[in-house]
N, C-alpha and C positions, 0 to 999 in steps of 0.2 A: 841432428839433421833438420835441414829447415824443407818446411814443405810449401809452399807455393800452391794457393788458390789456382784456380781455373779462371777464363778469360769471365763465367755468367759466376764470377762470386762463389763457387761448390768446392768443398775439401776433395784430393783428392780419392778417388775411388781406391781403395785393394781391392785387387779381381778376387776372385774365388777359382783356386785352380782344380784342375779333375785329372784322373791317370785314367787314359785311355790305353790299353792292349789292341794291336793288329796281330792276328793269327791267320795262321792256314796253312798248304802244305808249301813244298817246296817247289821254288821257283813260280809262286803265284802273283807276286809281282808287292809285295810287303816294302820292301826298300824303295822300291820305286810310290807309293803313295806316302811314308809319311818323306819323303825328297819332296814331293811335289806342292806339300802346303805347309811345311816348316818354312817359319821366318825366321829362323835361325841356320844357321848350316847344321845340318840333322850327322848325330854322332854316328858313325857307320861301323860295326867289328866285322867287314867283310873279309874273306880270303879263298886264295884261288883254290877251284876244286883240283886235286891232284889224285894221278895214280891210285895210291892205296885207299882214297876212298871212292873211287869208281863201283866197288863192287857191293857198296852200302847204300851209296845213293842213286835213286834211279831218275836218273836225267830223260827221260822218256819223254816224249812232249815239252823238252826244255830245251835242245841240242846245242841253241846256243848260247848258254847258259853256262858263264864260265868261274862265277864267283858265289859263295856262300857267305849268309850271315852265319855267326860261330857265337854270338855273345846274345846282343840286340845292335835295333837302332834305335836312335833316340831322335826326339825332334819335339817342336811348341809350336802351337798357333791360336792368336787371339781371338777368340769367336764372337765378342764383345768387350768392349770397354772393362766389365766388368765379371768376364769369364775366358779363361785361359787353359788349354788342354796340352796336358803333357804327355806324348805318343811313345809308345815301347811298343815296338817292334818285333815279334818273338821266332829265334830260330824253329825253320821247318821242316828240318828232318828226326826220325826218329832217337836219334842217340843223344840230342840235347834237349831233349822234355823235360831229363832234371830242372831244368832253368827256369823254368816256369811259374813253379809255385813263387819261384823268388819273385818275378816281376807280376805275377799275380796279387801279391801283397797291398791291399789298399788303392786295387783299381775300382774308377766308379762303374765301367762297362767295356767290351771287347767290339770289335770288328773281326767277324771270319770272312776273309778273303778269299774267292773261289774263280775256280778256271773251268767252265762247263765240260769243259774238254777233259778233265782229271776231276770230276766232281768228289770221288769217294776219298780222293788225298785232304779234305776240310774235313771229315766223320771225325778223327781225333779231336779237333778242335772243337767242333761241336758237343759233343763228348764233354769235353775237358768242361765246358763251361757250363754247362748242363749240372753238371753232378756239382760244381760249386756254387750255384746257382747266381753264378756273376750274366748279368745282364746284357745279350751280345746283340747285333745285326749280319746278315751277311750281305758281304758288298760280292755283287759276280761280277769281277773284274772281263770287261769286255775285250778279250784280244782280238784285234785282227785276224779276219778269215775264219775266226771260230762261228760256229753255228750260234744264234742268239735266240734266248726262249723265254719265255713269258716270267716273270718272277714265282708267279702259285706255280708253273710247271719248276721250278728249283727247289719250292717250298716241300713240294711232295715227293723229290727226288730224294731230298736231305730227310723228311719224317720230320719236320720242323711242329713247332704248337703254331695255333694261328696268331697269336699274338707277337710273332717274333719276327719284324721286319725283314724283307727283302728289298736290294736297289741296286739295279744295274747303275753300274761304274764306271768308270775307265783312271786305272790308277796314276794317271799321268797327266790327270785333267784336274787339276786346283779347285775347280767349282764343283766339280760331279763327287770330289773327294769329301768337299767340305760338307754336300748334305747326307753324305753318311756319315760322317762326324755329328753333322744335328741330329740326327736321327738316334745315331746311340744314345746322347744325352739326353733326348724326349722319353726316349723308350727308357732308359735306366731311371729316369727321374718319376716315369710313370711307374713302374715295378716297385718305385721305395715308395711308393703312395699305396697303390695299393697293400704291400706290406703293412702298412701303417694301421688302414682300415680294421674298426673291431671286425671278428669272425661274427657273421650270424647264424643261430642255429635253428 
């Protein structure tokens, strides 16, 4: 393979890529953020909700809400020349958590995705990342006609540490998505520094 300099004379760059996890509960709007800033067409395992799982999932504050993630989604976007984040998407209902640990594997940080309106449907996912101590933010995805509240009022609703960002959202907006995406990567990138730091005693 031949490589080709750049127009100022520079070999080309390899990015550096990271795995990013989008979590949270059901129908919080997951598919619809990493669709909105995938430059690629974002891999989708959606399927329609049916009958016999009506009485497992609670479509409450979802009504019209006719499809589930069943696997993940998948999706990429360049955040720089020479950093590239690959998005997994994680089912949000309770009977596919198995799946988790798998796409858990060799993430640098999570997003928990939250609906003010269903706040305690993210406590798992906060949970989950807590106790593995993977490095998360929560985006409160702003829906329409939902009440909107200050981010320290979500921080103490959730029992969050103060070091763990919050940023309203809206999962369908490409910019507002991307600087929770930065933000994971600041905040994960600070947590392995600090990890790094000798303990003083």
């Amino acid at each position: 393979m031949i490589f080709r300099r750049s127009e100022r004379g520079k070999a080309p760059v390899e990015p550096v890529t990271l795995k990013i996890l989008v979590a949270g509960g059901f129908g919080v709007g997951k598919t619809t953020l990493v669709g909105a800033v995938s430059e690629i067409k974002p891999l989708r395992t959606e399927e329609t909700l049916s009958e016999a799982g009506r009485p497992i999932d609670d479509t409450s504050g979802v009504a019209g809400k006719h499809t589930t993630t069943v696997a993940m989604d998948f999706g990429r976007i360049t955040l720089r020349e020479d950093l590239v984040l690959y998005l997994f998407g994680t089912p949000g209902q309770d009977r596919f958590w198995f799946l988790w640990d798998e796409l858990a594997t060799g993430a640098l940080g999570a997003v928990v995705l939250a609906d003010t309106r269903r706040l305690e449907d993210c406590f798992a996912a906060v949970d989950y990342f807590e106790r593995r101590s993977i490095p998360f933010v929560v985006g409160v995805n702003c829906f329409e006609g939902a009440t909107r509240y200050p981010a320290e009022t979500v921080r103490q609703a959730l029992d969050l540490d103060e070091t763990v960002p919050v940023v309203l959202c809206d999962a369908r907006d490409r910019e507002t998505v991307k600087e929770v995406l930065i933000r994971v990567v600041e905040h994960a990138m600070a947590a392995a520094a600090a990890a790094r730091e000798p303990a003083t005693t």
